[in-house]
C-alpha positions as a printed NumPy array, in Angstrom:
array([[125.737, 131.06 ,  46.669],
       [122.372, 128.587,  47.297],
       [119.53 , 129.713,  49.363],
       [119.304, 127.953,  52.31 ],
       [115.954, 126.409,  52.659],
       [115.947, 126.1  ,  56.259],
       [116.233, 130.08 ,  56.476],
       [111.757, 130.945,  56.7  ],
       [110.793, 133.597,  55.283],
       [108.8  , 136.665,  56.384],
       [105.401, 137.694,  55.458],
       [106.516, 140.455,  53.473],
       [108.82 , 138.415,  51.242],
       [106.285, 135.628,  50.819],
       [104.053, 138.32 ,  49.793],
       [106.514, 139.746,  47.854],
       [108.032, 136.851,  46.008],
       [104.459, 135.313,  45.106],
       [102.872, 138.314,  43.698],
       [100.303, 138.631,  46.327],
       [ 99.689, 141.339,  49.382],
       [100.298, 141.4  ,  52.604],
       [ 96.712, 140.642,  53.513],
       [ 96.159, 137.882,  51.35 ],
       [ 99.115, 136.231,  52.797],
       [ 97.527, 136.376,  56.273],
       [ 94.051, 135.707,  54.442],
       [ 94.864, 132.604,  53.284],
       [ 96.882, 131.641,  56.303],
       [ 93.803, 132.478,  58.305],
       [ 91.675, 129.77 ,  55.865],
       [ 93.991, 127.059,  56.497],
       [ 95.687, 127.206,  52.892],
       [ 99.224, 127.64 ,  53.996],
       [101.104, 127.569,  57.144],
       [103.26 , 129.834,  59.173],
       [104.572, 130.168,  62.652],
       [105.457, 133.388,  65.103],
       [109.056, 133.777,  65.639],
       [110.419, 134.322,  69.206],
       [110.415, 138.291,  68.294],
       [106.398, 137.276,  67.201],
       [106.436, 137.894,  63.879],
       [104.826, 135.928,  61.122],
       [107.239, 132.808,  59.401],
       [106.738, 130.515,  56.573],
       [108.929, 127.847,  54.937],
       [109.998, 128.406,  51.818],
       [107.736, 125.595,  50.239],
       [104.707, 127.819,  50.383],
       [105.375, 129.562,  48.13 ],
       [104.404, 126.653,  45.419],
       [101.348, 126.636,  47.849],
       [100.929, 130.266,  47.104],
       [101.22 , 129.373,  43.369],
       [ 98.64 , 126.646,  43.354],
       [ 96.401, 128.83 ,  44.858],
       [ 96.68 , 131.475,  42.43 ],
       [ 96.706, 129.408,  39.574],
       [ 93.634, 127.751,  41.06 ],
       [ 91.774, 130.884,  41.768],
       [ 92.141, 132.176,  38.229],
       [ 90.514, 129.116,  37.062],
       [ 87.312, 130.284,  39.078],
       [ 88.1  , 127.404,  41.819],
       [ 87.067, 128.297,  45.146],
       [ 89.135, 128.786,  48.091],
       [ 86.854, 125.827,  49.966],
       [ 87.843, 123.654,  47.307],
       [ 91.422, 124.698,  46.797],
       [ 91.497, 124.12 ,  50.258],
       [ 90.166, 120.407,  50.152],
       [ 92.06 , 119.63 ,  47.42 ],
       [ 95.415, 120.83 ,  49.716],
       [ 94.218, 119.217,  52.352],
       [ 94.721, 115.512,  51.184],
       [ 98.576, 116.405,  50.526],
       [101.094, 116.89 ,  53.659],
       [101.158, 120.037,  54.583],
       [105.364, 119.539,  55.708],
       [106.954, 119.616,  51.861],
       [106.79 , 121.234,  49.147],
       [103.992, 120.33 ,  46.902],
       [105.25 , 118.031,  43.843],
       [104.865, 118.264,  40.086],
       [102.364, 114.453,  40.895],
       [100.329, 116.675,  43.898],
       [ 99.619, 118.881,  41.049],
       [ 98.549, 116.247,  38.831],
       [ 96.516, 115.113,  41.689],
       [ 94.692, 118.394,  42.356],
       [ 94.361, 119.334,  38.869],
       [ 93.12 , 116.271,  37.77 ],
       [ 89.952, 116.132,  40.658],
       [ 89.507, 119.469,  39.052],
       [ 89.236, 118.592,  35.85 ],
       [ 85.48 , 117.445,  35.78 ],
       [ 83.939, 120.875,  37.175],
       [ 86.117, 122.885,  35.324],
       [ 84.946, 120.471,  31.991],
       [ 81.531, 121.392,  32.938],
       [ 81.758, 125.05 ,  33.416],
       [ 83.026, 124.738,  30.009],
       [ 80.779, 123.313,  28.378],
       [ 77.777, 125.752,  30.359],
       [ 80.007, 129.029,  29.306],
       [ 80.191, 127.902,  25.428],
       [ 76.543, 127.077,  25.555],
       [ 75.52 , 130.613,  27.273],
       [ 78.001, 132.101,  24.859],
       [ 76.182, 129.753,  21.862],
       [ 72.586, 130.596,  23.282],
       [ 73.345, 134.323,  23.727],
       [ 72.558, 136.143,  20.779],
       [ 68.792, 134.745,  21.048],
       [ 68.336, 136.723,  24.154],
       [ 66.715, 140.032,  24.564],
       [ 67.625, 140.523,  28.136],
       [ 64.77 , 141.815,  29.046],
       [ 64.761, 139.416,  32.759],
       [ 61.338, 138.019,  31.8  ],
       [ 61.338, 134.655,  31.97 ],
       [ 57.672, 134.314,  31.203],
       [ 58.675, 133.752,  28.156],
       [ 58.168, 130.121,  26.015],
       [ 61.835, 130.681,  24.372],
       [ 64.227, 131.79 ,  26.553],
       [ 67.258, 129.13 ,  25.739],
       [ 69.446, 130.709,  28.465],
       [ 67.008, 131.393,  31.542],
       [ 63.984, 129.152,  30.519],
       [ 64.878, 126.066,  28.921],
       [ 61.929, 124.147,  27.277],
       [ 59.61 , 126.738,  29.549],
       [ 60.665, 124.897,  32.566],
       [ 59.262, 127.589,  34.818],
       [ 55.81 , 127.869,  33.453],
       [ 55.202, 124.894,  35.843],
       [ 55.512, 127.599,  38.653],
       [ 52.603, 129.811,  36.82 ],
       [ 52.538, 132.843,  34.882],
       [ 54.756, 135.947,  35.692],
       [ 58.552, 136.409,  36.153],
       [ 60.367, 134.898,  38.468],
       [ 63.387, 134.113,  39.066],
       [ 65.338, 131.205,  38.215],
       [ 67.737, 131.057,  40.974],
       [ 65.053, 131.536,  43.876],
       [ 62.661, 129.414,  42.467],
       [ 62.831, 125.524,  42.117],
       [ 62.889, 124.733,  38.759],
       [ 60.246, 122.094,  37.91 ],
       [ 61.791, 118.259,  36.557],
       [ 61.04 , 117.858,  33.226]])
């Protein structure tokens, strides 16, 4: 017998048919990623599409997207259908560039690794993965740290 699609479903079964909790249902209701409604007895309703939002999401997420930008991304589709195999191509492909770039920094850190000592000074003149080209010895001598300190323009 087909599902009718009409029929919502509750939080639990979105929870439990997307492979997420309870909370994270409500979580990402609360950020604006998916939609739901109270039902005259006030419980929590969604319609069926989100759970391809749900999917997205997830799929998203384990590429190390954030939720802001999932969320901006999902935003620029109509929220009243189901998401389509071309608002897929559409997300993934405004995607593509930072996840092409945290690529490329990963293999480098991964390439660059071996030549550090980990010691967290980054007084040092070669320090490939902290210290490129000594940047910070603009700022003077002594440690300090890369990510609270502007790094001088070569």
């Amino acid at each position: 017998m087909p599902i009718d699609t009409r029929i919502p479903l509750s939080v639990g079964e979105v929870a439990r048919r997307s492979g997420v909790t309870i909370a994270t249902v409500h979580f990402y209701e609360a950020k604006g990623l998916i939609l739901g409604w109270r039902s005259d007895g006030n419980q929590r309703r969604y319609a069926r599409d989100v759970l391809r939002r749900v999917a997205v999401i997830k799929i998203a997420q384990r590429a190390g997207i954030s939720l802001a930008i999932i969320k901006e991304g999902l935003d620029k589709l109509p929220a009243d259908r189901t998401l389509t195999a071309n608002d897929w191509k559409q997300l993934s492909t405004s995607w593509r560039d930072m996840l092409n770039e945290r690529i490329r920094s990963l293999a480098q850190l991964r390439d660059e690794l071996d030549g550090c000592i980990g010691c967290g000074c980054l007084s040092m003149d070669d320090c490939p993965l902290r210290n490129p080209g000594d940047r910070l010895s603009g700022l003077g001598s002594g440690a300090v740290l890369l990510e609270r300190a502007p790094v001088p323009k070569e």
